[in-house]
C-alpha positions as CSV (number, residue, x, y, z in Angstrom):
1,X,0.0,0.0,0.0
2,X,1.3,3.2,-0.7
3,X,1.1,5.9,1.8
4,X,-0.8,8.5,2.1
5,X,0.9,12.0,1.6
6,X,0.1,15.5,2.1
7,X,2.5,18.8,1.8
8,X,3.3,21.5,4.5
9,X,1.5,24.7,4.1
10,X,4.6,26.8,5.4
11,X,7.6,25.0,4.5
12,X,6.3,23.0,1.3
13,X,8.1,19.8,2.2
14,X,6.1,16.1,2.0
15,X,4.2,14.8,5.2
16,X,3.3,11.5,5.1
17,X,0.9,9.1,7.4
18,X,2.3,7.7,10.6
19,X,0.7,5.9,13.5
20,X,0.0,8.7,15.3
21,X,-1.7,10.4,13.2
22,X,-4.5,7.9,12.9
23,X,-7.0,10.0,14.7
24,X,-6.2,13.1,13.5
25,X,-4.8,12.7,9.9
26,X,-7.6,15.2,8.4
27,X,-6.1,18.3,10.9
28,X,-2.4,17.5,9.7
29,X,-1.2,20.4,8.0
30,X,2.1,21.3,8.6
31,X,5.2,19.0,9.1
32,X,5.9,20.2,12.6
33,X,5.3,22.5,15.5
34,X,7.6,25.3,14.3
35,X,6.3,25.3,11.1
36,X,2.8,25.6,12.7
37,X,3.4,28.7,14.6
38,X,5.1,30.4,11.6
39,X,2.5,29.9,8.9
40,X,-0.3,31.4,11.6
41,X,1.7,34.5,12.2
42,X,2.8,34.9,9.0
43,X,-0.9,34.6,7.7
44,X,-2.9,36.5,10.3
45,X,-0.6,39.6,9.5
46,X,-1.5,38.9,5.7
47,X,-5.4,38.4,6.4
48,X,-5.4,41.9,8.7
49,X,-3.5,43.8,6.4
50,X,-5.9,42.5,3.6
51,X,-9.2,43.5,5.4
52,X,-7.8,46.8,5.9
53,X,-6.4,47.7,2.5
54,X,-3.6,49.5,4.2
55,X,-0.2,48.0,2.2
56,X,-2.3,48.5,-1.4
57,X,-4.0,51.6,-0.3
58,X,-1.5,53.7,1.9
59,X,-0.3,57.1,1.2
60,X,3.2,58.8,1.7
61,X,2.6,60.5,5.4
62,X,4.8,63.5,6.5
63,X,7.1,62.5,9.5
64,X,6.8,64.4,12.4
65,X,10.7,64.8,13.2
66,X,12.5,65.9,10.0
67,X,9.2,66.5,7.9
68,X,9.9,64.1,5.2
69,X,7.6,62.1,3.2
70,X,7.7,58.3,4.1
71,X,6.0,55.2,3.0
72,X,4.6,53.5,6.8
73,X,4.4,50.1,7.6
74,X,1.5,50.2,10.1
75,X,-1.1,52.2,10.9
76,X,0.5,53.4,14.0
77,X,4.2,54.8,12.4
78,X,4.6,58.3,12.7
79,X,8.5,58.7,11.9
80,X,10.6,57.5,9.3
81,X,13.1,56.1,11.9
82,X,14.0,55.1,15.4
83,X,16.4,58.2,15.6
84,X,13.3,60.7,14.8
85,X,11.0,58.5,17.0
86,X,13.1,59.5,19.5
87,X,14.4,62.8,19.0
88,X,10.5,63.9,18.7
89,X,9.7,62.2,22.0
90,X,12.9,64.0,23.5
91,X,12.1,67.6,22.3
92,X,8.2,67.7,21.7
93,X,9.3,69.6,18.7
94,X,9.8,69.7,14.6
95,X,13.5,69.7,13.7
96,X,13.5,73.0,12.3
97,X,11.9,74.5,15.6
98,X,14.4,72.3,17.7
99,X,17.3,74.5,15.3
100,X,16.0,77.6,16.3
101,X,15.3,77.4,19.5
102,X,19.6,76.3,20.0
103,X,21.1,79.0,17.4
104,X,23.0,81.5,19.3
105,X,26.0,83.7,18.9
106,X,29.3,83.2,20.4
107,X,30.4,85.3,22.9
108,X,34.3,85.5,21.6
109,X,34.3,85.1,17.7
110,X,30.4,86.1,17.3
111,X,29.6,83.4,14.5
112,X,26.1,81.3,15.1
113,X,26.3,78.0,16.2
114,X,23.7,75.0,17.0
115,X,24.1,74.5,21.1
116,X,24.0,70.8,22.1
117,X,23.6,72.0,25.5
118,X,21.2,74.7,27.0
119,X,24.0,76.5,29.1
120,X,26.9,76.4,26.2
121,X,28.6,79.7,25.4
122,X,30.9,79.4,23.0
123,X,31.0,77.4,19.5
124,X,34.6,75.8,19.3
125,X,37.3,74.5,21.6
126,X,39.9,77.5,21.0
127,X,36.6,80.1,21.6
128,X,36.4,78.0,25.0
129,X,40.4,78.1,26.2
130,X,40.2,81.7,25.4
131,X,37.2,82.7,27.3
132,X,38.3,80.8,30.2
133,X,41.8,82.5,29.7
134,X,40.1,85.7,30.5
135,X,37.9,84.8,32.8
136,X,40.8,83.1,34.8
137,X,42.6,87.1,34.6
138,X,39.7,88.3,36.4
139,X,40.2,86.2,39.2
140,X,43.6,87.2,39.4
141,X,42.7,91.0,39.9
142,X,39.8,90.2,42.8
143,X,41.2,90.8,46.3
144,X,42.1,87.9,48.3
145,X,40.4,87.1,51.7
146,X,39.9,89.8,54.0
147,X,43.1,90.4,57.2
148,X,42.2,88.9,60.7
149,X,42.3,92.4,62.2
150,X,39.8,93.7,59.9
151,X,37.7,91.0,61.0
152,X,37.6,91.4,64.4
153,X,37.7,95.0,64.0
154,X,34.8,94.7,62.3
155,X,33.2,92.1,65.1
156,X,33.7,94.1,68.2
157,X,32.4,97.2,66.4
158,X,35.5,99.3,66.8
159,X,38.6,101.4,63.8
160,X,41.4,98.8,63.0
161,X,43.7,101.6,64.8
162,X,41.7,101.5,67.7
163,X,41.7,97.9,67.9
164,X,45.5,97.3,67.2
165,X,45.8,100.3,70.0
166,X,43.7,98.5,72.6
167,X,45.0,94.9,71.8
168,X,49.0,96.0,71.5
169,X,49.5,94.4,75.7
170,X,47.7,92.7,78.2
171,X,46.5,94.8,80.8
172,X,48.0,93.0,83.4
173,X,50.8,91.7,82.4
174,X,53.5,92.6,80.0
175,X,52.3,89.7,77.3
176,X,52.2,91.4,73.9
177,X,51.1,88.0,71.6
178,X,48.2,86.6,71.9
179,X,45.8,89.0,72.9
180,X,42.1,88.8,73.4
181,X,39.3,90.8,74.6
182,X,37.4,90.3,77.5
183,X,33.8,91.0,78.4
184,X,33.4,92.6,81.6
185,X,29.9,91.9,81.2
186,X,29.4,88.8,80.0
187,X,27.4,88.7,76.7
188,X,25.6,85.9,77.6
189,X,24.2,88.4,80.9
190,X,23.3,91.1,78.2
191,X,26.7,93.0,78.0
192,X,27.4,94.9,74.8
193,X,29.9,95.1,71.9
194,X,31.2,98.5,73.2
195,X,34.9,100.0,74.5
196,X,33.8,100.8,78.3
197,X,32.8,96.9,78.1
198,X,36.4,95.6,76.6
199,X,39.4,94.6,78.5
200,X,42.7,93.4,76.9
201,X,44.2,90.0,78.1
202,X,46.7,87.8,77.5
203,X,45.5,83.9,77.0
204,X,46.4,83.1,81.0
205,X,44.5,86.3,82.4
206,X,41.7,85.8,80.4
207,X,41.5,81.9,81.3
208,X,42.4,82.9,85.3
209,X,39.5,85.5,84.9
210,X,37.0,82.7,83.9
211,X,38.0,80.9,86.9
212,X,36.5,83.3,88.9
213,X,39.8,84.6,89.9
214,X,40.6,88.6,90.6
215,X,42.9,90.6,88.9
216,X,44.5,91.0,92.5
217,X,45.0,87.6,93.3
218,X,46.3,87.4,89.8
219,X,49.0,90.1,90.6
220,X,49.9,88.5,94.1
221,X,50.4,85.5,91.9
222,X,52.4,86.7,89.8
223,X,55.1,88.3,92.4
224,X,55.5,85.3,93.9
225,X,56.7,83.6,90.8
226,X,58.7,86.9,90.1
227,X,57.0,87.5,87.3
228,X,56.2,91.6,86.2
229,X,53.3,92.9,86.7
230,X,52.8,96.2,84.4
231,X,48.6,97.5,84.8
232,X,48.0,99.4,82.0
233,X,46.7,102.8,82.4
234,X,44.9,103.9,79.1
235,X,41.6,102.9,77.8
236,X,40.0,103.2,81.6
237,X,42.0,100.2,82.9
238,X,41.9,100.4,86.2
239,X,38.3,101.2,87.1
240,X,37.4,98.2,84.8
241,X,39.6,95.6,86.8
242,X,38.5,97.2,90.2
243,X,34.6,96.9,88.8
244,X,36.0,93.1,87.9
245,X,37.0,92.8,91.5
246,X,34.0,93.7,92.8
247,X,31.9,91.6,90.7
248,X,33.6,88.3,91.8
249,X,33.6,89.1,95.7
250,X,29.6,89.6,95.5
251,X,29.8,86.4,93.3
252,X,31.8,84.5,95.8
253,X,30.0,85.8,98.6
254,X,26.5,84.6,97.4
């Protein structure tokens, strides 16, 4: 007996009868699975495109990007390529809008350019080295930071002269580096940035003075180490180390 033979719709090739097909040999169409899912793609695409006309009947359509007329594929294709696809996504805009929103003029040679970025200046690498060049002058010519008796001139409210005056030796003894002002009223208590509130000392004073130590005590101190004791008599001085003394005996007292 011969056997009985049929032809693959996809591939072409010859299918004949096995045991397997017994039951089903009027469904056998194609001469295996692969070929199976193929020929149903292949031919749904074919039918749809069919029923709508749309690869006999289409028209050249305008692309969105770079306005040039393209044949589409599908219904849905709206640029001629990936690269406009995604340039028009990226910019919301036609090409020749996207052009003139970035033309500019260089700020060195003055020529127009296309900017590939928003905050670009200049059109060319020399334009670039040179503006930096100049830019890099300018720096040279601004003043450097400001000089540490300026600054704290400027903080305790007084002339540089006045403050290089007041803070030339401490007022107790005769240190002359290192020199800070004291607050005979604390700021903390509501004592102000003023002169009749300042008092010159030297880093040991000052630190003695916060140990609720008198400038007497700190004098007796000092002779007995034999070290000189030279109270300075400008500025008010005195009164403002006897008002110190003062201030510490009540303190000690209560």
């Amino acid at each position: 007996m011969s056997q009985e033979q049929k032809t693959c719709l996809y591939c072409g090739k010859t299918i004949y009868r096995k045991p397997k097909h017994l039951h089903c040999w009027q469904n056998v169409k194609y001469c295996s699975s692969t070929c199976g899912h193929r020929w149903l793609y292949y031919n749904r695409r074919k039918q749809r495109r069919q029923q709508k006309g749309f690869r006999h009947n289409t028209k050249n359509i305008i692309c969105s990007w770079c306005e040039t007329s393209f044949k589409p594929i599908a219904i849905s294709h709206k640029h001629c390529s990936n690269k406009c696809r995604y340039n028009h996504k990226r910019y919301k805009v036609t090409e020749k809008e996207w052009i003139k929103q970035r033309t500019s003029k260089c700020i060195i040679c003055n020529t127009t350019y296309i900017k590939t970025h928003t905050h670009r200046k200049v059109c060319s690498k020399k334009c670039r080295q040179e503006y930096t060049r100049k830019h890099s002058a300018k720096s040279r010519t601004i003043k450097g930071p400001p000089i540490r008796e300026e600054v704290n001139s400027k903080k305790y409210n007084l002339d540089v002269n006045i403050y290089l005056e007041l803070t030339k030796k401490c007022s107790i003894c005769p240190v002359n580096v290192y020199i800070c002002i004291h607050h005979i009223q604390h700021k903390s208590k509501g004592g102000k940035n003023h002169i009749d509130n300042y008092l010159p000392l030297c880093f040991n004073c000052h630190r003695m003075i916060h140990f609720n130590e008198t400038p007497t005590t700190i004098t007796e101190l000092y002779k007995k180490l034999e070290i000189q004791v030279n109270i300075r008599q400008d500025f008010n001085i005195p009164n403002k180390l006897e008002t110190i003394n003062k201030k510490t005996k009540t303190t000690k007292s209560e």
